[in-house]
C-alpha positions in Angstrom: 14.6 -14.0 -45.1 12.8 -13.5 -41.7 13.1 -9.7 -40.0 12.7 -9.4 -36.1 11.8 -6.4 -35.0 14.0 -4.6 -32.7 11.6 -3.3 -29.9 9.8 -7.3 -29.1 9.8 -8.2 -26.0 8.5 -6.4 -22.5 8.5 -2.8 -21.8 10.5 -1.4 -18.8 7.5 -1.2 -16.6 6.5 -5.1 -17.2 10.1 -5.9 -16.4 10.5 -4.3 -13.4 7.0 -5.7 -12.3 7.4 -9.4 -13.1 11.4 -9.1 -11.5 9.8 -7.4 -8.6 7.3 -10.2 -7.8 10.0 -13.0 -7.9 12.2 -10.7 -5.4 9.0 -10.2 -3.1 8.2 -13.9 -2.8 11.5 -14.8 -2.6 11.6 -12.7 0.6 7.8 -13.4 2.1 7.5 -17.0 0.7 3.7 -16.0 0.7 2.4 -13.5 -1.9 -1.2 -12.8 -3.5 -1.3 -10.9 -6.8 -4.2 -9.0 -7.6 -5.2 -10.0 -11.3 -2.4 -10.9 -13.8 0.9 -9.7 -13.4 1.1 -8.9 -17.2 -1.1 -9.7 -20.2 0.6 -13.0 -20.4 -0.5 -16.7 -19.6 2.8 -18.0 -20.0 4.7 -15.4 -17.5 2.0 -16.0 -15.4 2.0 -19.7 -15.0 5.6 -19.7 -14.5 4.6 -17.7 -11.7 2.1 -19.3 -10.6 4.6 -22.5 -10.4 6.9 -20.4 -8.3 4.4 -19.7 -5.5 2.5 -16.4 -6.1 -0.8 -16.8 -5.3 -3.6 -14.5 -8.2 -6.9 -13.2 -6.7 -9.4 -11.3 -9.0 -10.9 -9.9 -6.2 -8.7 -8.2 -2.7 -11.7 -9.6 -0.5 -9.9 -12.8 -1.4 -6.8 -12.2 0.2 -6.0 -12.3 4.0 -5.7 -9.5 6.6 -2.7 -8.7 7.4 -0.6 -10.4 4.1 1.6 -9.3 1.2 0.5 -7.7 -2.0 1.3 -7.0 -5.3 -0.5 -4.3 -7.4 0.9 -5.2 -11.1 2.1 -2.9 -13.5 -1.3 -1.4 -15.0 -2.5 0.1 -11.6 -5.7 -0.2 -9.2 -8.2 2.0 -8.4 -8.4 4.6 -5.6 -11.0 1.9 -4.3 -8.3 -0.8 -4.2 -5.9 1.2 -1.8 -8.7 2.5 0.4 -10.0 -1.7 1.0 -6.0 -2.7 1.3 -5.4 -0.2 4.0 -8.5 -0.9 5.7 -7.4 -5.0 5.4 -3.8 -4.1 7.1 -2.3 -5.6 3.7 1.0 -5.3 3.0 1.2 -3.5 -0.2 4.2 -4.1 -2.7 2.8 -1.3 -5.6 4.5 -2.2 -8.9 2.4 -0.2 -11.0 4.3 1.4 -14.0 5.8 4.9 -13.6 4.0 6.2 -16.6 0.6 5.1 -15.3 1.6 6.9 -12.0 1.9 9.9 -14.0 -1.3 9.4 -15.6 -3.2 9.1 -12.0 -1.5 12.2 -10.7 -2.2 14.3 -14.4 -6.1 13.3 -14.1 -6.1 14.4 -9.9 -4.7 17.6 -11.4 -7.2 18.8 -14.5 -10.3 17.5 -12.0 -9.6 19.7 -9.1 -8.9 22.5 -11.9 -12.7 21.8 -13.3 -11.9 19.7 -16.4 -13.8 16.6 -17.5 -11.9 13.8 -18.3 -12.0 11.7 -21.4 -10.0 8.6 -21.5 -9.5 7.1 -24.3 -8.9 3.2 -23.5 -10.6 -0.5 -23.6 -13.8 0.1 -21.6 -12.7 -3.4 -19.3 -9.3 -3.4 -19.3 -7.7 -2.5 -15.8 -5.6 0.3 -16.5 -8.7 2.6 -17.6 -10.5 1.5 -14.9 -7.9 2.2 -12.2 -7.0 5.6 -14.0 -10.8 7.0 -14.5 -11.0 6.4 -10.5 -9.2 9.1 -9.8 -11.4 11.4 -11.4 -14.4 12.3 -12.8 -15.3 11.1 -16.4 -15.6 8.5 -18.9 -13.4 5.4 -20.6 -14.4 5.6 -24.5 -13.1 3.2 -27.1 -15.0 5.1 -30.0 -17.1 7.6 -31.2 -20.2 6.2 -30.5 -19.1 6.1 -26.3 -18.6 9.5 -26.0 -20.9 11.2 -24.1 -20.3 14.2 -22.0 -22.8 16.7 -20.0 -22.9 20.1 -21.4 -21.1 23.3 -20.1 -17.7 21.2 -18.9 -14.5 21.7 -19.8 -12.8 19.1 -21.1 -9.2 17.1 -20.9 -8.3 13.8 -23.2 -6.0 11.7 -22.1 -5.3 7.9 -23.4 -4.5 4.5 -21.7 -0.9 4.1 -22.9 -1.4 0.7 -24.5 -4.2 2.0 -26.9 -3.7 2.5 -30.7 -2.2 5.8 -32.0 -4.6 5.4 -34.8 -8.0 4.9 -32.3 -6.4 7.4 -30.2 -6.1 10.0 -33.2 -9.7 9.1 -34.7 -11.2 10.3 -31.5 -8.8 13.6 -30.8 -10.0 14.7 -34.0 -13.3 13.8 -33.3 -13.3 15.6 -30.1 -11.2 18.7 -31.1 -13.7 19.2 -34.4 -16.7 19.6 -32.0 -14.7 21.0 -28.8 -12.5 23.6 -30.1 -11.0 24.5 -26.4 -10.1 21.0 -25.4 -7.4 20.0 -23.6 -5.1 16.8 -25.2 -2.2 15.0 -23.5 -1.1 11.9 -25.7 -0.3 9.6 -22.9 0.9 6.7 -24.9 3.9 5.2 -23.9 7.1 5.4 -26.0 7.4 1.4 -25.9 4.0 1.0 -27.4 4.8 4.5 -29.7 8.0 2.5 -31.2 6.3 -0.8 -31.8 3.4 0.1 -33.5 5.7 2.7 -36.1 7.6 -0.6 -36.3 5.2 -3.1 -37.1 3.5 -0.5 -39.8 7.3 -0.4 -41.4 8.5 -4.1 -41.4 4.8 -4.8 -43.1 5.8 -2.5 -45.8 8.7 -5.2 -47.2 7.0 -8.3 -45.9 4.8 -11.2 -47.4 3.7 -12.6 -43.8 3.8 -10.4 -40.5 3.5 -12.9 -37.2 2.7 -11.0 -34.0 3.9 -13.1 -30.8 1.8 -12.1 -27.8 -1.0 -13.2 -25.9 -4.9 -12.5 -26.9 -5.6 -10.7 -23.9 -2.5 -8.4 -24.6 -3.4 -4.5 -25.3 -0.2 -4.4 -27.2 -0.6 -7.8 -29.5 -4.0 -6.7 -30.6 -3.1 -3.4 -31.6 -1.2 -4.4 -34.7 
């Protein structure tokens, strides 16, 4: 008997972001993405077939031409160079990462530290942590913090609930008054639970995804 779990498949915000860049080149012909659309080689070949044009770098792309920022969101850097390029920006970056920008700009101009808890390269910290002043930790031994600050946690929403926990209880054990938003999304909320159930009544558990995937290599 095989079970398929009933939350596979992309998010909302992926969706909407990969949909969105077919719909942009299909109106501009010419399109550069910066870095991958999703954490996908496949999507992003097909992609790639269709026209869209990746750059890891916005120095790489034209004045005056159209942009996509993909779901997991650029830094306050990023907009600055675009605006100062004359790019065309098309920002698909996901909703909840939107909210997680605007919740950072919000505790820093109240006087809070931030602590992010994320992967230390992966785009979505970086973009977030740019909007504020702190530090991307992806375990105990990262975190380091100057004294007298007070302090917010917050978390990329791909990470682990279970690295994500291990560190909240860490920091809440040795800062009494911090401040923790759980900023995981549901999507990633709902697969892990489900991945930790369905392994509970099975004898092999394949995980389809790609390597470079937040969300694959948490389970």
């Amino acid at each position: 008997m095989i079970i398929m779990g009933k939350y596979i498949g992309f998010c909302k915000g992926v969706c909407n972001s990969v949909n969105k860049t077919i719909e942009t080149l299909e109106k501009h012909k010419k399109v550069y993405a910066l870095g991958m659309i999703v954490h996908n080689e496949n999507v992003v070949k097909k992609l790639e077939n269709k026209g869209i044009i990746f750059v890891d770098d916005i120095c790489e792309v034209p004045n005056n031409s159209h942009i996509i920022f993909r779901a997991h969101g650029v830094s306050k850097e990023i907009y600055e160079k675009a605006k100062n390029k004359n790019l065309i920006v098309h920002d698909l970056t996901c909703p909840n990462v939107l909210s997680i920008h605007k919740k950072v700009q919000e505790l820093n101009e109240k006087g809070y530290y931030i602590i992010l808890c994320g992967k230390l390269d992966h785009p979505e910290s970086i973009g977030t942590i740019s909007y504020c002043k702190g530090i991307i930790v992806e375990n105990i031994e990262d975190i380091i913090i100057p004294q007298n600050k007070k302090l917010a946690l917050l978390c990329q929403t791909t990470i682990s609930q279970e690295k994500f926990e291990k560190i909240k209880n860490y920091l809440e054990n040795k800062y009494p008054s911090i401040l923790v938003y759980n900023t995981i999304c549901n999507a990633t909320k709902k697969r892990e639970e489900e991945v930790i159930e369905i392994s509970k009544k099975v004898d092999n558990l394949l995980i389809v995804g790609s390597k470079k995937s937040s969300n694959t290599k948490n389970y």
